[in-house]
MIROFI-468643 format. One line per 8 residues: number of its first residue (from 0); their letters; for each residue z, y, x of C-alpha. Coordinates in Angstrom, 2 decimals, decimal comma, always signed. Layout:
BEGIN
NUM) a) Z:Y:X | ...
***
This chain:
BEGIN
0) xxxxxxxx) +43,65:+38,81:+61,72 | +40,16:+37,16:+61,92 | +40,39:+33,94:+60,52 | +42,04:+32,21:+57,73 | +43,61:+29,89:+60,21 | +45,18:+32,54:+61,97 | +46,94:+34,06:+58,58 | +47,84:+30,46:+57,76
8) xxxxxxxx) +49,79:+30,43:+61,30 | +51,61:+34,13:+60,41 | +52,86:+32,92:+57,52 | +53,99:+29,84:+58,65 | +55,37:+31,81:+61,34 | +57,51:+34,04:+58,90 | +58,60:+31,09:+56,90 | +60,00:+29,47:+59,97
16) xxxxxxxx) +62,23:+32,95:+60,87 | +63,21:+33,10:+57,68 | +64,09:+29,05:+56,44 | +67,03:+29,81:+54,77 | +65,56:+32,60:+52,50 | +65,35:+31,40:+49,02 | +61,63:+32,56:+48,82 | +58,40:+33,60:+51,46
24) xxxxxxxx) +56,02:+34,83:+48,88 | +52,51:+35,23:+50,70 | +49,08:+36,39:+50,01 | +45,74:+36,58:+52,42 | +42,72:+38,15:+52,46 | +40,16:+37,37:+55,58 | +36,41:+38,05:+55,42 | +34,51:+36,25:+58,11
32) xxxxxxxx) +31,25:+37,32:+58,83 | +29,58:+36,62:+55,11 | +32,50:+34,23:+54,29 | +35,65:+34,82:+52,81 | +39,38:+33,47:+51,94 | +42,00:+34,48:+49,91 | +45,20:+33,00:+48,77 | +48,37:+33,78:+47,07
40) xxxxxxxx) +51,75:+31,83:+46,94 | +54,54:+32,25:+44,38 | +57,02:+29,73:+46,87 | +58,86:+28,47:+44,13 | +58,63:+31,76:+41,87 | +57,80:+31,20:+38,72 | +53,92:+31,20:+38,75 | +51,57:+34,04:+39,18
48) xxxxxxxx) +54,90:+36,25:+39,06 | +54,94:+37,42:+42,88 | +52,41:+36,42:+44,93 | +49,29:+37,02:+42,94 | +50,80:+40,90:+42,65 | +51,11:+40,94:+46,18 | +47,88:+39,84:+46,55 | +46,83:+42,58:+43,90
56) xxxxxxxx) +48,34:+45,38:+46,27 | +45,63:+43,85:+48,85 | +42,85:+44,30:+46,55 | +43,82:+47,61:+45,60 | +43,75:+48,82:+48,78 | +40,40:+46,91:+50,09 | +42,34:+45,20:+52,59 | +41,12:+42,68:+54,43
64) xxxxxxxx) +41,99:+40,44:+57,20 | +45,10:+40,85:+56,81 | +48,23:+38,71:+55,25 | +51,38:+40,18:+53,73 | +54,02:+37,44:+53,13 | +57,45:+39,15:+51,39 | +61,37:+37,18:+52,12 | +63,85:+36,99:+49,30
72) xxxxxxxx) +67,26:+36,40:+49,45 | +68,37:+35,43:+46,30 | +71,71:+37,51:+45,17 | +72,60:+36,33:+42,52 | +71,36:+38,84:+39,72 | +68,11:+37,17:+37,87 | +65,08:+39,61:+37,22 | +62,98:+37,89:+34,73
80) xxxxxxxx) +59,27:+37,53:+35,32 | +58,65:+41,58:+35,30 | +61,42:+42,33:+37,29 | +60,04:+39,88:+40,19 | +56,67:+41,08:+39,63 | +57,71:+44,66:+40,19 | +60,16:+43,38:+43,29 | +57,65:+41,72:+45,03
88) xxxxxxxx) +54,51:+44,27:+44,29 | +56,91:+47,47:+45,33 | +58,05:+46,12:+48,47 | +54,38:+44,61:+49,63 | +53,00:+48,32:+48,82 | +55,86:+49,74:+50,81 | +55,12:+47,67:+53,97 | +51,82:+48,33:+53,79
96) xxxxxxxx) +51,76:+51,97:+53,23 | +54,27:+52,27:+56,15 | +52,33:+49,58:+58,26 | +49,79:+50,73:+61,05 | +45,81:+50,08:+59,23 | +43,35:+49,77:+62,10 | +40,05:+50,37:+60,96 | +37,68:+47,72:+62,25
104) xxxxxxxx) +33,97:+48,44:+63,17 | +31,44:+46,42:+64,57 | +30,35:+47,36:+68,02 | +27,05:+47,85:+70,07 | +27,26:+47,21:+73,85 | +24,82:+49,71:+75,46 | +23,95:+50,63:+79,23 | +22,37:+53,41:+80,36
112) xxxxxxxx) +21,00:+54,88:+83,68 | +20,31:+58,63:+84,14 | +20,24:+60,91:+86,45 | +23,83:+63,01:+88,28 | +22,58:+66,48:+86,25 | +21,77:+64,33:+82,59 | +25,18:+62,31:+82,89 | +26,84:+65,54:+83,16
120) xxxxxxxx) +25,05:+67,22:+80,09 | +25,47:+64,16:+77,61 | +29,39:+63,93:+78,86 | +30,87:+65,39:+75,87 | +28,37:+63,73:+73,71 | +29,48:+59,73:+75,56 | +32,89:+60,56:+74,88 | +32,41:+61,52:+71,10
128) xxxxxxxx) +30,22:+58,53:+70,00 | +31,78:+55,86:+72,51 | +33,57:+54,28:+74,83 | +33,24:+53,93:+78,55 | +33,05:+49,80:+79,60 | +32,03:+50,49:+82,87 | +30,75:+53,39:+85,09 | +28,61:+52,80:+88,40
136) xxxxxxxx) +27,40:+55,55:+90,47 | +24,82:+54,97:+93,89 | +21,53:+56,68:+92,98 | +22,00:+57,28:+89,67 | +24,62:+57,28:+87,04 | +25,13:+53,93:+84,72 | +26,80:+53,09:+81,74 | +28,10:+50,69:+79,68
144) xxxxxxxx) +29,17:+51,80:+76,36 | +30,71:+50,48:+73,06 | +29,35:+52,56:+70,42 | +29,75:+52,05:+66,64 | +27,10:+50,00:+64,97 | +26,33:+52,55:+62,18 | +26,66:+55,57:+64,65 | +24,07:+53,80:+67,01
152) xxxxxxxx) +20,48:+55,46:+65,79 | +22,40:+58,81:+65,88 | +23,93:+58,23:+68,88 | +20,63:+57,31:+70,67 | +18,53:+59,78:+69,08 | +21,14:+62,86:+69,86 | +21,31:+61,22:+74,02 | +17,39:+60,91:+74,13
160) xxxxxxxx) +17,34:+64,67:+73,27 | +20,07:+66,45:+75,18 | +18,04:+64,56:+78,52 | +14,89:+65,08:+77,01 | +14,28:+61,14:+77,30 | +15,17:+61,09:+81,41 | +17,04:+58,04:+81,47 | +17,11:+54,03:+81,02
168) xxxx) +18,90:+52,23:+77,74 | +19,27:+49,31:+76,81 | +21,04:+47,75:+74,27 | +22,71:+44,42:+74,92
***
């Protein structure tokens, strides 16, 4: 998820699936740039009881961008407020830890033009450090790569080396 409007819409989304479940506890956490919301919702629990330790499970495990919303069907057997607490923090841990987590990094778009012989020696290097956009060949071989943002300097510095500086980059 990248935006609180977007988490807002999931749980809404979950809510509507599941409108005759007694309870769609929900909690969000989505950083945007050097913004960020978060919001829990007991849904008619008693408050701070189940959302705010769903929420908690989010914290715990620096997630972010990402909303977790937990159905209840009531059946019939009350749980008083630590019961419910446990309930809803055990099963929001359990989806998560069984959920996929995609690591997200912030990207550098670069291209770079080299020579047949260099594009062959930096191969293995390219496909370590980043991903292909694009590949052009005619006179020479050019790139456009995704890199990592924090692996960029290395990246550049270990590329400039293997061709001992014989080819064009730019970053863009």
């Amino acid at each position: 998820m990248e935006s609180e409007a977007e988490a807002k819409a999931f749980i809404k989304g979950i809510k509507e699936l599941h409108r005759d479940a007694n309870h769609n506890v929900s909690a969000y956490f989505i950083k945007e740039k050097s913004s960020f919301a978060l919001k829990y919702d007991d849904n008619g629990e008693p408050a701070g009881s189940s959302g705010k330790p769903v929420f908690k499970i989010l914290e715990s495990k620096e997630i972010q961008n990402a909303a977790v919303v937990v159905t209840r069907y009531f059946g019939g057997i009350k749980l008083g407020f630590g019961g419910l607490s446990r309930a809803y923090r055990d099963t929001a841990l359990s989806a998560i830890e069984e959920a996929e987590v995609i690591e997200v990094f912030e990207q550098v778009r670069l291209r770079i033009r080299l020579g047949y012989a260099e594009s062959q020696k930096v191969r293995n290097l390219i496909e370590k450090y980043s991903v292909i956009q694009e590949e052009k060949y005619s006179d020479a071989v050019e790139l456009i790569l995704l890199v990592r943002g924090d692996l960029e300097d290395e990246f550049i510095k270990k590329i400039i080396d293997q061709t001992k500086n014989k080819l064009a980059l730019e970053r863009f």
